[in-house]
BADO-858118 format. One record per residue: x, y, z of N, C-alpha, C, O in turn; residue number from 1; residue in one letter. Coordinates in Angstrom, 1 decimal. Layout:
<atoms>
{n_c1->X	n_c2->Y	n_c3->Z	ca_c1->X	ca_c2->Y	ca_c3->Z	c_c1->X	c_c2->Y	c_c3->Z	o_c1->X	o_c2->Y	o_c3->Z	i->NUM	aa->A}
...
</atoms>
This chain:
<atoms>
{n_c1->94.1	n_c2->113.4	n_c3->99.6	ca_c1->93.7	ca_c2->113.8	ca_c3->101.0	c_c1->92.2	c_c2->113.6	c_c3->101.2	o_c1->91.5	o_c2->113.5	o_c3->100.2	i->1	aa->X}
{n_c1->91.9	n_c2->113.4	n_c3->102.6	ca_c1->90.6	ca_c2->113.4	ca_c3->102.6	c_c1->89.9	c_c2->114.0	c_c3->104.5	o_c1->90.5	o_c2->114.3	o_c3->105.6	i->2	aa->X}
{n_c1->88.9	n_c2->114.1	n_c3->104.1	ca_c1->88.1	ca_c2->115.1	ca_c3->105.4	c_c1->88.1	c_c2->113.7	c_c3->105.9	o_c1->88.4	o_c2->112.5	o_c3->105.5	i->3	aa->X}
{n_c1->87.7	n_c2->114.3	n_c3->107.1	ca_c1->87.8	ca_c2->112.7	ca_c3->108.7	c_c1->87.0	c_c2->113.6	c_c3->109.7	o_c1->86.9	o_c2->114.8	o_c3->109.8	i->4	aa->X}
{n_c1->86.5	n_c2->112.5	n_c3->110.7	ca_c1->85.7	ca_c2->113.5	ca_c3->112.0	c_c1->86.9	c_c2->112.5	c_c3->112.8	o_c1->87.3	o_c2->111.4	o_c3->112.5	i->5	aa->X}
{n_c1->87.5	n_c2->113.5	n_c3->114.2	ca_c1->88.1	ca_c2->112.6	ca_c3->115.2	c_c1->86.8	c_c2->112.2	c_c3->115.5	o_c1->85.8	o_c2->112.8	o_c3->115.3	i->6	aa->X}
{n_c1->86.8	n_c2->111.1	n_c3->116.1	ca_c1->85.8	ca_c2->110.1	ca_c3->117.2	c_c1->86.4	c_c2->110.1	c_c3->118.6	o_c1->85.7	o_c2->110.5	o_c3->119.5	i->7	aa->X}
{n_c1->87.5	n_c2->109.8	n_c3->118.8	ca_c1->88.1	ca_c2->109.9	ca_c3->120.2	c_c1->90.3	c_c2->109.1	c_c3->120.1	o_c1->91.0	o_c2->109.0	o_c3->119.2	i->8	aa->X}
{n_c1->90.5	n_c2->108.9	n_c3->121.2	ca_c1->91.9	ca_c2->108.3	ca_c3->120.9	c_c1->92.2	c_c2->107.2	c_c3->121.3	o_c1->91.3	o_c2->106.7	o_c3->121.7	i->9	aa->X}
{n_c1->93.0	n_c2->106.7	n_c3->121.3	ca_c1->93.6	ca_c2->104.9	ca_c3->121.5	c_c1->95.3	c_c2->104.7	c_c3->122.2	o_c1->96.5	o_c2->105.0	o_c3->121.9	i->10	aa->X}
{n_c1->94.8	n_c2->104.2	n_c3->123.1	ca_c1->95.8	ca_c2->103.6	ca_c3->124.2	c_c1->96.1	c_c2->102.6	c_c3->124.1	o_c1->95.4	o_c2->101.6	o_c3->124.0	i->11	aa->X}
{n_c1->97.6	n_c2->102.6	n_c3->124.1	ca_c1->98.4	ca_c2->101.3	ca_c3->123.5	c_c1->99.6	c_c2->101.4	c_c3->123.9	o_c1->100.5	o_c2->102.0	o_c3->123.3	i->12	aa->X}
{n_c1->99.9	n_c2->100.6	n_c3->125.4	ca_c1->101.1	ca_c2->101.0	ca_c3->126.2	c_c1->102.2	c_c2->100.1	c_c3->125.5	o_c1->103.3	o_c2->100.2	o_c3->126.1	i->13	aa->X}
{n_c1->102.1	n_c2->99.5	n_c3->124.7	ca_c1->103.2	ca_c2->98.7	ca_c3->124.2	c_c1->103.3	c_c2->99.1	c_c3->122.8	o_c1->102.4	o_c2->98.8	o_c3->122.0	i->14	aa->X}
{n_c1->104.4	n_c2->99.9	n_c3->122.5	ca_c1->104.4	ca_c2->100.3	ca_c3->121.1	c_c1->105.4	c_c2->100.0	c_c3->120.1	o_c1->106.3	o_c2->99.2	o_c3->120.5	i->15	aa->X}
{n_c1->105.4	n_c2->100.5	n_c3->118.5	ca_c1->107.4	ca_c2->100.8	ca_c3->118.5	c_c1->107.8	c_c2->101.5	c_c3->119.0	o_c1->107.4	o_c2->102.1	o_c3->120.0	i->16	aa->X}
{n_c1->109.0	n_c2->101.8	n_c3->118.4	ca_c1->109.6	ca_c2->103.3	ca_c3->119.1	c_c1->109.0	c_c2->104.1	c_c3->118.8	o_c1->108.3	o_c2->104.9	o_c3->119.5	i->17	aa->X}
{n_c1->109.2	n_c2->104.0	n_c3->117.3	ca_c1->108.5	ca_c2->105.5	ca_c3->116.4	c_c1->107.4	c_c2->106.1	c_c3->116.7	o_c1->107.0	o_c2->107.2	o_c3->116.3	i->18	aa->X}
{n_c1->107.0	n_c2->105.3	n_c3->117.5	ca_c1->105.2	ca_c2->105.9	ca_c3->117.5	c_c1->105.0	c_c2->106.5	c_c3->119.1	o_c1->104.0	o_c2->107.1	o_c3->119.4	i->19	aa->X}
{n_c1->105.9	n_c2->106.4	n_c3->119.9	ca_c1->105.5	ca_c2->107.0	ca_c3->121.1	c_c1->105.8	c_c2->108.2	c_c3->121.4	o_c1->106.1	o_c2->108.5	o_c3->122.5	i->20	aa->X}
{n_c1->105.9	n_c2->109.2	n_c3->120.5	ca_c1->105.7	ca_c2->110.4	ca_c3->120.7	c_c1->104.6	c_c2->111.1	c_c3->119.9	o_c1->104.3	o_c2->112.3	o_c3->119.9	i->21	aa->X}
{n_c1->103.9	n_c2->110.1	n_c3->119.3	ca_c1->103.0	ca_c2->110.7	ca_c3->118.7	c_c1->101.3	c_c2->110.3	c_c3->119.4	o_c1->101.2	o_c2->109.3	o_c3->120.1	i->22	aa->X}
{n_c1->100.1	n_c2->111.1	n_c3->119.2	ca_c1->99.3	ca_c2->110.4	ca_c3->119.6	c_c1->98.0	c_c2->110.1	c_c3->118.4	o_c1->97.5	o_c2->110.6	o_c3->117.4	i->23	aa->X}
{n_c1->97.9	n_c2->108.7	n_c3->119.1	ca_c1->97.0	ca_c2->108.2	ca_c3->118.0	c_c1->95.4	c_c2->108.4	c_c3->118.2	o_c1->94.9	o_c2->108.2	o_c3->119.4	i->24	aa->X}
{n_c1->94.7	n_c2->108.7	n_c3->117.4	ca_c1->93.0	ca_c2->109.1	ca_c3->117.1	c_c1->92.2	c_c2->108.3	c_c3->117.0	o_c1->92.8	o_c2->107.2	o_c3->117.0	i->25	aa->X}
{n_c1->91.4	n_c2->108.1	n_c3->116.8	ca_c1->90.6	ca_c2->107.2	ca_c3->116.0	c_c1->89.8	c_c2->108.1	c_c3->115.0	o_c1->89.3	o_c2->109.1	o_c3->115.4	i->26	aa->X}
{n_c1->89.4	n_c2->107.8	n_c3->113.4	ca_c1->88.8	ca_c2->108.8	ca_c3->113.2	c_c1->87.9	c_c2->108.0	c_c3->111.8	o_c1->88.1	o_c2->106.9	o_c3->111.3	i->27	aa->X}
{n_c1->87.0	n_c2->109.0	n_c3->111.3	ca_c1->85.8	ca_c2->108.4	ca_c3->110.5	c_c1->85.9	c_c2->109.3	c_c3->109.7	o_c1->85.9	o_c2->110.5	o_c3->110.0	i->28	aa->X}
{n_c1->85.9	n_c2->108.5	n_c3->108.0	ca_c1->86.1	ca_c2->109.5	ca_c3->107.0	c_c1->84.7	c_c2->110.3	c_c3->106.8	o_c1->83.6	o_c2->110.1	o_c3->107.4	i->29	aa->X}
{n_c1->85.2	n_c2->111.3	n_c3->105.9	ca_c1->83.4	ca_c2->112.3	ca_c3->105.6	c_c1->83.6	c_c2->112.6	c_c3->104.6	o_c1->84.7	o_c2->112.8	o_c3->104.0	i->30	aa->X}
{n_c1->82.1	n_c2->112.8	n_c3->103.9	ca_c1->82.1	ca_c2->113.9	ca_c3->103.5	c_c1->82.2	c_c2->115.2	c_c3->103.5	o_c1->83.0	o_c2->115.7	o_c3->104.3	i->31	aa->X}
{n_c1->81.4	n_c2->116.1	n_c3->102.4	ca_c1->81.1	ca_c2->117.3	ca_c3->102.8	c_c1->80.2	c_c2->117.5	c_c3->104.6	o_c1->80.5	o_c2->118.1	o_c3->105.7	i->32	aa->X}
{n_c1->79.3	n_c2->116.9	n_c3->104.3	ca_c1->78.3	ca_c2->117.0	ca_c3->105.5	c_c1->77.8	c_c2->115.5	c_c3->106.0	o_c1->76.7	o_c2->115.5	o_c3->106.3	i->33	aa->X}
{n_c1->78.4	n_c2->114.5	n_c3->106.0	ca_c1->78.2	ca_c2->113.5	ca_c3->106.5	c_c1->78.9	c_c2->112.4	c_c3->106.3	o_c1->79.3	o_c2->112.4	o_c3->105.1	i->34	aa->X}
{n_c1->79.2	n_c2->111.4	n_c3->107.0	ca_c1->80.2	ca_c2->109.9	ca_c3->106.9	c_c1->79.9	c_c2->109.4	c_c3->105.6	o_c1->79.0	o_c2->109.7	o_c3->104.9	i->35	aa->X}
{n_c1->81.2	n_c2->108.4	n_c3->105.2	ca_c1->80.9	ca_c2->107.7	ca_c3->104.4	c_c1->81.5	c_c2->106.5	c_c3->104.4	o_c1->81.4	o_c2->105.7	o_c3->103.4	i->36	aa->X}
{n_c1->82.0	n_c2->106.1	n_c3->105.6	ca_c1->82.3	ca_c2->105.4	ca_c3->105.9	c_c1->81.9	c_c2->104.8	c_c3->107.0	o_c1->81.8	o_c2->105.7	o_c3->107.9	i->37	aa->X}
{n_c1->81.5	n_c2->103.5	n_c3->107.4	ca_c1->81.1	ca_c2->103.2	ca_c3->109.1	c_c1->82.2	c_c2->102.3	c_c3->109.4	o_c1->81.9	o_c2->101.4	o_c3->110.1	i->38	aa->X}
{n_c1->83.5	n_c2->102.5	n_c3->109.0	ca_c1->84.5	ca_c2->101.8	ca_c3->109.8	c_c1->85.1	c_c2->103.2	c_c3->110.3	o_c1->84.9	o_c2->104.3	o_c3->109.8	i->39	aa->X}
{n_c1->86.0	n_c2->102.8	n_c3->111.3	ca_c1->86.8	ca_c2->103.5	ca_c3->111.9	c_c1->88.1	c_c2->103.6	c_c3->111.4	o_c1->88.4	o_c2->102.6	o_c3->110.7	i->40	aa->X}
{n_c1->89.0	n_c2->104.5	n_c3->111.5	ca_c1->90.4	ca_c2->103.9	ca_c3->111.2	c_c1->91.6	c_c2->104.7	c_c3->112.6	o_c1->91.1	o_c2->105.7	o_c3->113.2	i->41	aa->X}
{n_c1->92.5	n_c2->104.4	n_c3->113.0	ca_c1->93.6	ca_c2->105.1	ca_c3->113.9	c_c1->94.1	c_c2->105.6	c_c3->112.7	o_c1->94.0	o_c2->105.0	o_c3->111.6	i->42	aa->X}
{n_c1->94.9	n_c2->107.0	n_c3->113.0	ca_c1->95.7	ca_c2->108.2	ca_c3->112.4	c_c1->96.7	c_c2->108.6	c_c3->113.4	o_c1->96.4	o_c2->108.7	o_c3->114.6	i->43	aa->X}
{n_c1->98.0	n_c2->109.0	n_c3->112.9	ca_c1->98.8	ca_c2->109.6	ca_c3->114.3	c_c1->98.5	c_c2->111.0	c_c3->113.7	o_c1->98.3	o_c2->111.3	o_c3->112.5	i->44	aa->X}
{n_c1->98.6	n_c2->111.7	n_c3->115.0	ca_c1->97.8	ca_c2->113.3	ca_c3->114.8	c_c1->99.8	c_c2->114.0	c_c3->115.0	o_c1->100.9	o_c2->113.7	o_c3->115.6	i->45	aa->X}
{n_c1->99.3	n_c2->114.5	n_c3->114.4	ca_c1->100.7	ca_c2->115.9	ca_c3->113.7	c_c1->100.0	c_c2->117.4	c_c3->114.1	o_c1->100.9	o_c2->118.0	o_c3->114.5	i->46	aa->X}
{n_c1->99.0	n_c2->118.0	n_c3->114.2	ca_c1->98.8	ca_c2->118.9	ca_c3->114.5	c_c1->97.8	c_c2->119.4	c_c3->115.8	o_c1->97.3	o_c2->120.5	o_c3->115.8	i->47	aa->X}
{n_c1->97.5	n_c2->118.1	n_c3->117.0	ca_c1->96.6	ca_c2->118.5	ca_c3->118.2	c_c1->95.7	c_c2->118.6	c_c3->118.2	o_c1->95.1	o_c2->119.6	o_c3->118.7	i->48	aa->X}
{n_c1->95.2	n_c2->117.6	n_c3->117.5	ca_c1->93.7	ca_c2->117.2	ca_c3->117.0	c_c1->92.9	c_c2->116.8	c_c3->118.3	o_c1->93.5	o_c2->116.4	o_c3->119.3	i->49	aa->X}
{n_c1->91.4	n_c2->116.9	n_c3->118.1	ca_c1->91.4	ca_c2->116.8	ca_c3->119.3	c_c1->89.5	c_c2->116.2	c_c3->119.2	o_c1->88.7	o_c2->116.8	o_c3->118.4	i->50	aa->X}
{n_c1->89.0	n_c2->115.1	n_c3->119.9	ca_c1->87.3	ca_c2->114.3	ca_c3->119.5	c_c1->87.0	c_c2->115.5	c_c3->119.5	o_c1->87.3	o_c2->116.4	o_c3->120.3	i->51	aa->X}
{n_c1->85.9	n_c2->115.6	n_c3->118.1	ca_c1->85.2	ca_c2->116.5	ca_c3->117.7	c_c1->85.4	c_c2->117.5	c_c3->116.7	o_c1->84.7	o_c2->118.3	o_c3->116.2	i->52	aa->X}
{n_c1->87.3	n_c2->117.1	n_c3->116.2	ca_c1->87.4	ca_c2->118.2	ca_c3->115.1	c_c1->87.3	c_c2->117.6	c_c3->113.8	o_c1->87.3	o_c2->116.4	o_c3->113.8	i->53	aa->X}
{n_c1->87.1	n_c2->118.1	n_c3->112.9	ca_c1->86.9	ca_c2->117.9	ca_c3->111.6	c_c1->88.7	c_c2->117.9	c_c3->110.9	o_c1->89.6	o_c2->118.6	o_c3->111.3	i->54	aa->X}
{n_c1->88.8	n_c2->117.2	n_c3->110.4	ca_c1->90.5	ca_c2->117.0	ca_c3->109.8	c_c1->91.0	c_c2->116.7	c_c3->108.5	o_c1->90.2	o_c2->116.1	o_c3->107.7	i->55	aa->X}
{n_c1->91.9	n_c2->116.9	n_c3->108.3	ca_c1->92.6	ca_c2->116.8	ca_c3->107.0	c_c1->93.7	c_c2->115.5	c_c3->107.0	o_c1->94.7	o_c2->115.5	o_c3->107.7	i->56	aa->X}
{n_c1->93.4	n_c2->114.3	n_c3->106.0	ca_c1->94.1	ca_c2->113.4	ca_c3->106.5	c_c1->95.0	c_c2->112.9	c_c3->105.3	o_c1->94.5	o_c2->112.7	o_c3->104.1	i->57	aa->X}
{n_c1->95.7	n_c2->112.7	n_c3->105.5	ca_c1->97.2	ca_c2->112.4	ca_c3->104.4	c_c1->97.2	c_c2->110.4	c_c3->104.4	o_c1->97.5	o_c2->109.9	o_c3->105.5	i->58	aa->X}
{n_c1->97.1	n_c2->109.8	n_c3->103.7	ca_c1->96.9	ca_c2->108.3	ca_c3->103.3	c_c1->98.2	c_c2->107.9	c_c3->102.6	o_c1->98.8	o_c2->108.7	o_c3->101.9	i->59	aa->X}
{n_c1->98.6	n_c2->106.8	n_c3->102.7	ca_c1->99.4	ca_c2->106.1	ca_c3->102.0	c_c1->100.9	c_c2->106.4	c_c3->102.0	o_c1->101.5	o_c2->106.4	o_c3->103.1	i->60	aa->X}
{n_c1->101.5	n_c2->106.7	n_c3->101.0	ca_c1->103.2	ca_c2->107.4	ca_c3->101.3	c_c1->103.3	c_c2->109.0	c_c3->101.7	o_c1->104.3	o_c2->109.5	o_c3->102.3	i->61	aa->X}
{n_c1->102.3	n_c2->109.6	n_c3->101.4	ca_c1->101.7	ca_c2->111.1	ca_c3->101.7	c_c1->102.1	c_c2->111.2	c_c3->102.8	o_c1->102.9	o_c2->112.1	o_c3->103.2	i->62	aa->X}
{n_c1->101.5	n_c2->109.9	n_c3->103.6	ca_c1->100.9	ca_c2->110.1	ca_c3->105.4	c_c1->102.6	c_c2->110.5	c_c3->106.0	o_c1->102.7	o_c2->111.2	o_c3->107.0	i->63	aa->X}
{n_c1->103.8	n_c2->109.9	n_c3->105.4	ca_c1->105.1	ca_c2->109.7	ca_c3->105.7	c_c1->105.9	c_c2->111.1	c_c3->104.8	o_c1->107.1	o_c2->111.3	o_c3->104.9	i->64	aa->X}
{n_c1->105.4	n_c2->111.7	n_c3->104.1	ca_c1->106.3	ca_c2->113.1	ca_c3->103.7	c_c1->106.3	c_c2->113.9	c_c3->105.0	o_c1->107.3	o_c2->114.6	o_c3->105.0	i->65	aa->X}
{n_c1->105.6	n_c2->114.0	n_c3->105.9	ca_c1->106.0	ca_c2->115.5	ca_c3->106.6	c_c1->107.0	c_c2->114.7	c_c3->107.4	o_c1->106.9	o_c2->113.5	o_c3->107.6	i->66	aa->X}
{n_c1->108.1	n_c2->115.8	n_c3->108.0	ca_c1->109.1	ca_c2->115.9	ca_c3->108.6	c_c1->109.0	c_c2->114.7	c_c3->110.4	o_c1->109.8	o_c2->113.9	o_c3->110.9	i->67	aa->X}
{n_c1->107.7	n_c2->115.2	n_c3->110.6	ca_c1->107.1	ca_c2->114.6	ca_c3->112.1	c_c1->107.3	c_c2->112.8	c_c3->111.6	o_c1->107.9	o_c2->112.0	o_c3->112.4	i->68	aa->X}
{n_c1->106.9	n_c2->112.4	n_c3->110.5	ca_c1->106.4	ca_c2->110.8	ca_c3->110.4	c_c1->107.7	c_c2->110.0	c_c3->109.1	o_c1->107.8	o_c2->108.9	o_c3->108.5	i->69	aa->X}
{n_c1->108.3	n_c2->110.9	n_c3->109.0	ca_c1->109.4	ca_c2->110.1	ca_c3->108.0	c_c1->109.9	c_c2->108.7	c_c3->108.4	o_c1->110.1	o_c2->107.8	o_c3->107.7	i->70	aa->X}
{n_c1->109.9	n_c2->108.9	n_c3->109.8	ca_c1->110.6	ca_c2->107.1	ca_c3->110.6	c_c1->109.3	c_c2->106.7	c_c3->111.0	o_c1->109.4	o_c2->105.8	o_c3->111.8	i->71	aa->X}
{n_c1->108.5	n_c2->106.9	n_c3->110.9	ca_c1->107.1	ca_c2->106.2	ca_c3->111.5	c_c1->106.2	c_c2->105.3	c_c3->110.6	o_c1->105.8	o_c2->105.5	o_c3->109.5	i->72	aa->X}
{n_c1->105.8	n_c2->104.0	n_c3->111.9	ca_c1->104.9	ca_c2->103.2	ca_c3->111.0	c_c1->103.6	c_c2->103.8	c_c3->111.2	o_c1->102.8	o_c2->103.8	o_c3->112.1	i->73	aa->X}
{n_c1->103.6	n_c2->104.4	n_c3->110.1	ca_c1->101.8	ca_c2->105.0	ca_c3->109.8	c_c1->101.4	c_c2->104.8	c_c3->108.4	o_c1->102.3	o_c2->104.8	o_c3->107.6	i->74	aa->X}
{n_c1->100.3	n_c2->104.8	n_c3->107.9	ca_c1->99.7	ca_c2->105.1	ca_c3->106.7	c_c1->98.7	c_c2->105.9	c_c3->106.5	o_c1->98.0	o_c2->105.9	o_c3->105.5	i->75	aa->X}
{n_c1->98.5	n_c2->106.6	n_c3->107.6	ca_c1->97.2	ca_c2->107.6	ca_c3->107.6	c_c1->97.9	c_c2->108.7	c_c3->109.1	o_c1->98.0	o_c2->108.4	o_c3->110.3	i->76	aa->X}
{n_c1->98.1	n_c2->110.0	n_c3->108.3	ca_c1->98.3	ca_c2->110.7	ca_c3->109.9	c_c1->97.3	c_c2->111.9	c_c3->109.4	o_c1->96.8	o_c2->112.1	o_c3->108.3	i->77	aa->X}
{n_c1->97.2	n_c2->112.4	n_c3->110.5	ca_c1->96.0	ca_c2->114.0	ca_c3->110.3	c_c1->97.0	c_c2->114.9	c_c3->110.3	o_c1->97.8	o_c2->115.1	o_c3->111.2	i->78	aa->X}
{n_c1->97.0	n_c2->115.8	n_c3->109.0	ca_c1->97.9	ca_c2->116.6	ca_c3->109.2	c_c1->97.0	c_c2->118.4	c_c3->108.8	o_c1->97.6	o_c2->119.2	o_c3->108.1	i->79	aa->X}
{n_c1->95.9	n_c2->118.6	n_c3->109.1	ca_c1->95.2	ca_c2->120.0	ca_c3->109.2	c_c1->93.9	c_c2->119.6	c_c3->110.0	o_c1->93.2	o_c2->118.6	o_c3->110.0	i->80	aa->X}
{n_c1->93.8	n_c2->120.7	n_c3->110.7	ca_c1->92.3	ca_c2->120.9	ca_c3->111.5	c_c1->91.8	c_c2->121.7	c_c3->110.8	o_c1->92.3	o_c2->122.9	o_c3->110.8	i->81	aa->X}
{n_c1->90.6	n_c2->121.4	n_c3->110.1	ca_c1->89.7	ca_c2->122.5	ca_c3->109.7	c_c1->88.9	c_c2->123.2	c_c3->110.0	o_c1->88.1	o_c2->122.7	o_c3->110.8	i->82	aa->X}
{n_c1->88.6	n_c2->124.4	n_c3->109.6	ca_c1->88.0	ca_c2->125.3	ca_c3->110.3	c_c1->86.7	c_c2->125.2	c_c3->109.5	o_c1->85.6	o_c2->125.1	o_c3->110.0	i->83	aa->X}
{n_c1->86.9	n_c2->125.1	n_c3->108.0	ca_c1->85.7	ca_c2->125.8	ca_c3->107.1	c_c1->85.6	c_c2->125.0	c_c3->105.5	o_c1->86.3	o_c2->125.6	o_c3->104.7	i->84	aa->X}
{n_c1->85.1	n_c2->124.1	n_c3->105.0	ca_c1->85.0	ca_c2->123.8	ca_c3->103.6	c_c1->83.9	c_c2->124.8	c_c3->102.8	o_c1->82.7	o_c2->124.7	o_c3->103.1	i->85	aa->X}
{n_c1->84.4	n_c2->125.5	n_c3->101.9	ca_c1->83.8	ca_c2->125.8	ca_c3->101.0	c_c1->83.2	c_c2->125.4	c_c3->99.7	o_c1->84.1	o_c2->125.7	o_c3->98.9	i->86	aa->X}
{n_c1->82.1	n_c2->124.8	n_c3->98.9	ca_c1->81.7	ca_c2->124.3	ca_c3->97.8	c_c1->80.9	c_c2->125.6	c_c3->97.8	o_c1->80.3	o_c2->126.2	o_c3->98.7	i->87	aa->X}
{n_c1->81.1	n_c2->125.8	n_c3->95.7	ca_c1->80.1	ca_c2->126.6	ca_c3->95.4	c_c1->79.0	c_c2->125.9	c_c3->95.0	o_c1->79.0	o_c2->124.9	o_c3->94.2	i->88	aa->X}
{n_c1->77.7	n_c2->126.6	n_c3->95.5	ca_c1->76.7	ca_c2->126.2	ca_c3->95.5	c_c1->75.7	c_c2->125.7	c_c3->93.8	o_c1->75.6	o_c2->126.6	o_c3->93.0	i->89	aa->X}
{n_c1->75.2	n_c2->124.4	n_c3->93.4	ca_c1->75.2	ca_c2->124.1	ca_c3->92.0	c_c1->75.9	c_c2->123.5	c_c3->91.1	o_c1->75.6	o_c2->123.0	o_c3->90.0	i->90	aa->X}
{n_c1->77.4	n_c2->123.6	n_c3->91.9	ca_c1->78.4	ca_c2->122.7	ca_c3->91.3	c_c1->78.4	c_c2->121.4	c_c3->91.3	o_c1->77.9	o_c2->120.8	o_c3->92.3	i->91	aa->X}
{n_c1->78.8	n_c2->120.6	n_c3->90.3	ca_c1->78.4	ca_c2->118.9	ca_c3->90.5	c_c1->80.0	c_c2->118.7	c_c3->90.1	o_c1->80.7	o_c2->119.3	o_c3->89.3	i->92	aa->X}
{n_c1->80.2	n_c2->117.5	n_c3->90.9	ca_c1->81.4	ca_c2->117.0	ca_c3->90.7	c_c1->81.8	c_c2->116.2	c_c3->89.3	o_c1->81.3	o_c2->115.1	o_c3->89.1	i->93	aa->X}
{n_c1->82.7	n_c2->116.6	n_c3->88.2	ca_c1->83.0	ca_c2->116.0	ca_c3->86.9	c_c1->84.1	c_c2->115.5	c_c3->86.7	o_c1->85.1	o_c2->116.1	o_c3->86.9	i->94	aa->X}
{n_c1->84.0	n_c2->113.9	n_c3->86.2	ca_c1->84.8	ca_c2->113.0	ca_c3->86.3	c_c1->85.3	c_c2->112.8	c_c3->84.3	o_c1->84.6	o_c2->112.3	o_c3->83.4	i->95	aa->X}
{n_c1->86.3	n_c2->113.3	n_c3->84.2	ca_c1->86.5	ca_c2->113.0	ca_c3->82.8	c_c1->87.4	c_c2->111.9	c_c3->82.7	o_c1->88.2	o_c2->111.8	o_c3->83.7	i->96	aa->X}
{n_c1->87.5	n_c2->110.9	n_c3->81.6	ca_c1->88.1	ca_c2->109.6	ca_c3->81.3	c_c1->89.1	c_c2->109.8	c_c3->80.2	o_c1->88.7	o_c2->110.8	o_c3->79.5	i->97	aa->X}
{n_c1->90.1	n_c2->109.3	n_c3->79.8	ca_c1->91.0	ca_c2->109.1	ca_c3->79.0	c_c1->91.6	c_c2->107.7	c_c3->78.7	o_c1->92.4	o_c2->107.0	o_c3->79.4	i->98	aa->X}
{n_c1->91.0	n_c2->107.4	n_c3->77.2	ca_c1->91.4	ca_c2->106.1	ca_c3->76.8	c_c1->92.7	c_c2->106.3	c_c3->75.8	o_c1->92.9	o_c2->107.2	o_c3->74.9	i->99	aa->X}
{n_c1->93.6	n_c2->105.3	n_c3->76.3	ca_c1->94.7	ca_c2->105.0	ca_c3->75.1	c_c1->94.7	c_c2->103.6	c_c3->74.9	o_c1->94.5	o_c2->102.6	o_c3->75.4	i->100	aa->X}
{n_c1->95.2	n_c2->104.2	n_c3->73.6	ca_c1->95.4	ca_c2->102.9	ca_c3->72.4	c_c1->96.6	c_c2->102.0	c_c3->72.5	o_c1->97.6	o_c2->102.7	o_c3->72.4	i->101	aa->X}
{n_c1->96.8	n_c2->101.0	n_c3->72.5	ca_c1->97.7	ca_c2->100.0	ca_c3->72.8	c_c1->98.7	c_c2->100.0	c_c3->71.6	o_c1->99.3	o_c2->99.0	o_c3->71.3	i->102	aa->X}
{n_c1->98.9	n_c2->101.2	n_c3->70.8	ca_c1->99.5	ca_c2->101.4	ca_c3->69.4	c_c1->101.1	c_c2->101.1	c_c3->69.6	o_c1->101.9	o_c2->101.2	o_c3->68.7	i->103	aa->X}
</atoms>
């Protein structure tokens, strides 16, 4: 999963089926406290997202587990509005590696 800022939404009077009950966003991945991305991407919103919220967004086969998007062409839907991220303060992010042997 990953944090997203809505940017605004996208109109598109000619659809599949699947998709016209849902509404689609436009939205910009984030960080903790700022972009990290300068592309945009569309998301179908699952929970009434709305420009300006901060979001929780589900990618790939993820985006199609909840109940709302099982028949839908998406790969990216918003499925939490956030209210609040917490990091503890000093913490650094640690990446540990694991090699195997071709035995």
């Amino acid at each position: 999963m990953q944090l997203g800022d809505v940017l605004g939404s996208v109109t598109a009077p000619e659809q599949v089926s699947s998709l016209r009950s849902h509404r689609l966003l436009v939205v910009q991945r984030v960080g903790i406290d700022r972009p990290t991305d300068t592309l945009c991407e569309v998301a179908v919103d699952l929970v009434g997202a709305g420009p300006g919220d901060r979001v929780l967004l589900a990618r790939g086969s993820a985006a199609r587990l909840a109940p709302e998007t099982r028949t839908v062409a998406t790969d990216l839907a918003i499925v939490a509005i956030v209210d609040s991220v917490d990091v503890t303060e000093g913490l650094t992010a640690r990446v540990s590696m694991t090699t195997r042997s071709a035995d």
